[in-house]
C-alpha positions in Angstrom: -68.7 47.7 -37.1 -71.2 48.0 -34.0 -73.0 45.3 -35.0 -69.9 42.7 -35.9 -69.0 43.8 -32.2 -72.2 42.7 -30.7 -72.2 39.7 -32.9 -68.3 38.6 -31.4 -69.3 39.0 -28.1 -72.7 36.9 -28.2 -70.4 34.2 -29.6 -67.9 34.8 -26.6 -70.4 34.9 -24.0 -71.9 31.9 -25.2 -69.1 30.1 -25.6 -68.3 30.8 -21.6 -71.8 29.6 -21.0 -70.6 26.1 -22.4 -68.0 26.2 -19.9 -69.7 27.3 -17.3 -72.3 24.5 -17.2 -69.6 21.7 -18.6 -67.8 23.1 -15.7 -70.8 22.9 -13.5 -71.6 19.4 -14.9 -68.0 18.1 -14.0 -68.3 19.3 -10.2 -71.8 17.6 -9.9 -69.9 14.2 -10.9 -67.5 14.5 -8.9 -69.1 15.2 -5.9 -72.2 12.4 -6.7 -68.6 10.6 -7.3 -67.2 11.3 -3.2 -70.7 10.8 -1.5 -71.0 7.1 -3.1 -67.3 6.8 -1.9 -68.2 7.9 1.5 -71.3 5.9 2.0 -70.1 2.8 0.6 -66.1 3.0 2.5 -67.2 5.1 5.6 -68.2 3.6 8.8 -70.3 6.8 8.8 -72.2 5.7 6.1 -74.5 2.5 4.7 -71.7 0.0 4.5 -72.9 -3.1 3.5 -70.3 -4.8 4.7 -70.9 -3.4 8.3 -72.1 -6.3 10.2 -76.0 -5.7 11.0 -75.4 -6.7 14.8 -72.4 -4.6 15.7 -71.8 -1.7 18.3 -69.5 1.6 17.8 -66.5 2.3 20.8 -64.5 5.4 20.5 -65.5 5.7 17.0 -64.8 2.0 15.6 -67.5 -0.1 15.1 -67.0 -3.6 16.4 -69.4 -7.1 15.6 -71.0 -8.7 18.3 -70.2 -12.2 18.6 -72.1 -15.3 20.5 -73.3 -15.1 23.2 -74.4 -12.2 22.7 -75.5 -12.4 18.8 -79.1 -11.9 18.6 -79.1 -10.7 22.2 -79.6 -7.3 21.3 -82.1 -5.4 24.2 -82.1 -2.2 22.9 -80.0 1.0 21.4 -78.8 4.4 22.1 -82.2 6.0 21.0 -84.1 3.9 23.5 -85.4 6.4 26.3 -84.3 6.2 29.9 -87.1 4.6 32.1 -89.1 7.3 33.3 -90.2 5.3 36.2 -86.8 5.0 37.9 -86.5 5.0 41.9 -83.4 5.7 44.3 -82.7 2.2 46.4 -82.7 3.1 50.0 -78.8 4.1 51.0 -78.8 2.0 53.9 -79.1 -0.9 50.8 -76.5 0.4 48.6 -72.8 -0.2 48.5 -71.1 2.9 50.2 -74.2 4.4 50.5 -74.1 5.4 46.7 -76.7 6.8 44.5 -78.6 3.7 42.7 -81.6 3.9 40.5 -84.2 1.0 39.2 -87.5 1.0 38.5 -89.8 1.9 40.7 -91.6 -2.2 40.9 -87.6 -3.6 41.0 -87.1 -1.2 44.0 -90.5 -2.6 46.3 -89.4 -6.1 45.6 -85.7 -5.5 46.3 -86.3 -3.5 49.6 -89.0 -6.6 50.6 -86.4 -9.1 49.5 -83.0 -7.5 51.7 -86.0 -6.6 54.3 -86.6 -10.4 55.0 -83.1 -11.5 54.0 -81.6 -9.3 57.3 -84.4 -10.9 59.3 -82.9 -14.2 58.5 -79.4 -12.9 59.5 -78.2 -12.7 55.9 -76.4 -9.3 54.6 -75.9 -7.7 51.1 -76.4 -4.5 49.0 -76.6 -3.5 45.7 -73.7 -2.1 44.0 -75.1 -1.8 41.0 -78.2 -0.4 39.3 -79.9 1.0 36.1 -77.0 1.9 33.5 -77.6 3.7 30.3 -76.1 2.8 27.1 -73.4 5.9 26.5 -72.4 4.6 30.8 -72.3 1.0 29.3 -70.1 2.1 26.3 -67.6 4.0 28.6 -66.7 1.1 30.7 -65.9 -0.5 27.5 -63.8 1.7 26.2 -61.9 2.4 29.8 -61.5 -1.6 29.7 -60.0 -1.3 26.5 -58.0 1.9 26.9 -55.9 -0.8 29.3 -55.1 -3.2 26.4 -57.7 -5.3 26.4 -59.8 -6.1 23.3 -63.5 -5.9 22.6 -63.7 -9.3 22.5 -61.9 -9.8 25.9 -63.8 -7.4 27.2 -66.9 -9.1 26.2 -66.3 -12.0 28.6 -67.1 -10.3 31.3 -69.6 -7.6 30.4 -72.6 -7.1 27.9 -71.7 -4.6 25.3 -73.7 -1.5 25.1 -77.2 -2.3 24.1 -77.5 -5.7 25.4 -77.0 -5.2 29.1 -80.2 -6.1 31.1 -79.2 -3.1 33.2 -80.1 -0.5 30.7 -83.7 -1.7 31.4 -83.8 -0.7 35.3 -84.4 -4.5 36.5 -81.3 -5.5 37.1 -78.8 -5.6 40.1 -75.3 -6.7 40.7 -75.5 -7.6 44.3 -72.2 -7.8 46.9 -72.1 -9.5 50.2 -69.2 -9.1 53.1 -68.3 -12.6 52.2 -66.2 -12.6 48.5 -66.2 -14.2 46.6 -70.0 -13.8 46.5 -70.9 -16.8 44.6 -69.3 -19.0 47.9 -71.4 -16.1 50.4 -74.4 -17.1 52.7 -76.0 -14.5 50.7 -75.8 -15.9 47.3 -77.3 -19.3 48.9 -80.2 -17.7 50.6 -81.2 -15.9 47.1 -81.1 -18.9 45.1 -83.3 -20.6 47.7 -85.6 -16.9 48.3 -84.9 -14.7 45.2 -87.6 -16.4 43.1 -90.2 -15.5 45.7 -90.0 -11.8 45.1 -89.7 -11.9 41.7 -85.5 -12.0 40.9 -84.4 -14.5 38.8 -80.3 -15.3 38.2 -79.7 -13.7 34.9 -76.2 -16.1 34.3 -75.8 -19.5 36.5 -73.6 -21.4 36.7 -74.8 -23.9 34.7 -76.0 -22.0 31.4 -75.1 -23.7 28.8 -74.7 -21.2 25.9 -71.4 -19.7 26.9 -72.3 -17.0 29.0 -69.7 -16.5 32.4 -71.3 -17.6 35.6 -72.5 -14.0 37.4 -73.9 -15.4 40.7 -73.8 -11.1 41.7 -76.3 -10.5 38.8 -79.8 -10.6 39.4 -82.9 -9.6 36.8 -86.7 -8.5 38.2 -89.1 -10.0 35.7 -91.3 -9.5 38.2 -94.6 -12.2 39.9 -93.3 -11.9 43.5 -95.3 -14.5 45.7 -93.6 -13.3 49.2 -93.5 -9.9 51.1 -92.1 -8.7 54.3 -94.0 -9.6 57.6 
């Protein structure tokens, strides 16, 4: 009788064992099953229907259209430059805290320096911006109703401003707006000199808005302050 008992349970206990690891089976399936699911539907995951230039605001990825397609400069994982300089207050708009590179800064302050001495005026409002600042003036444009795309019109989505590379400067004059300034004619006569070049004139002919304010050191300045 001992023996027919040990032989019923081996049988049992075996038997569970089947479940256990059909059971066991079953839940690997299923949950090789959701992680397909979630890479192939999930903006999270390798979509391959996610456009390869595209850029994520307040969680939804959006494609990047001309003129910026294939315009990319960089991406989040980019470093900040580690060479980045404060511009002189008495050169920035309201006296606010503006960093470029340390080269953009010497030709800048050379280039206002002999600008004033030819009685012409204007500061830099705007300096080195990183990729998470560039993505939150997107999505505050957009949080008023307008749409990526509209939005794009006017500024470079994240990862394709020049500013997030330290050498660029959006410039403001007393005289608005600054396109029509002394100031803007004066740089497009001296700019080149100290090594600024006008990222978007007026006449660029691949769709890009006219930004007469915006202005790129690539650097080969030929003039400096006497």
């Amino acid at each position: 009788m001992k023996v027919r008992f040990s032989k019923i349970g081996r049988i049992v206990g075996f038997k569970n064992m089947r479940r256990v690891r059909q059971t066991n089976k079953a839940s690997q399936i299923f949950i090789s099953l959701i992680i397909f699911l979630m890479a192939v539907i999930s903006p999270y995951g390798q979509d391959t229907n996610l456009p390869p230039d595209s850029v994520k605001i307040s969680g939804v990825y959006y494609q990047i259209k001309p003129p910026w397609l294939g315009k990319r400069i960089g991406t989040e994982e980019n470093p900040i430059p580690d060479n980045l300089s404060m511009i002189p207050r008495q050169y920035a708009y309201d006296s606010c805290r503006i960093f470029v590179t340390t080269e953009t800064k010497t030709a800048f302050v050379s280039m206002v320096e002999r600008a004033n001495k030819d009685g012409i005026f204007f500061k830099i409002k705007s300096g080195f911006r990183s990729y998470p600042y560039q993505r939150q003036i997107f999505a505050a444009r957009m949080a008023k109703g307008r749409s990526f795309d509209q939005v794009c019109r006017n500024v470079a989505p994240p990862g394709f401003s020049e500013h997030m590379q330290g050498t660029a400067m959006d410039l403001a004059a007393d005289t608005v707006p600054f396109a029509y300034s002394d100031a803007y004619k004066w740089l497009k006569a001296n700019a080149h000199n100290y090594g600024f070049v006008e990222s978007y004139p007026e006449d660029m002919k691949d769709g890009f808005s006219w930004e007469a304010w915006h202005w790129n050191y690539v650097g080969g300045a030929k003039d400096t302050i006497e």
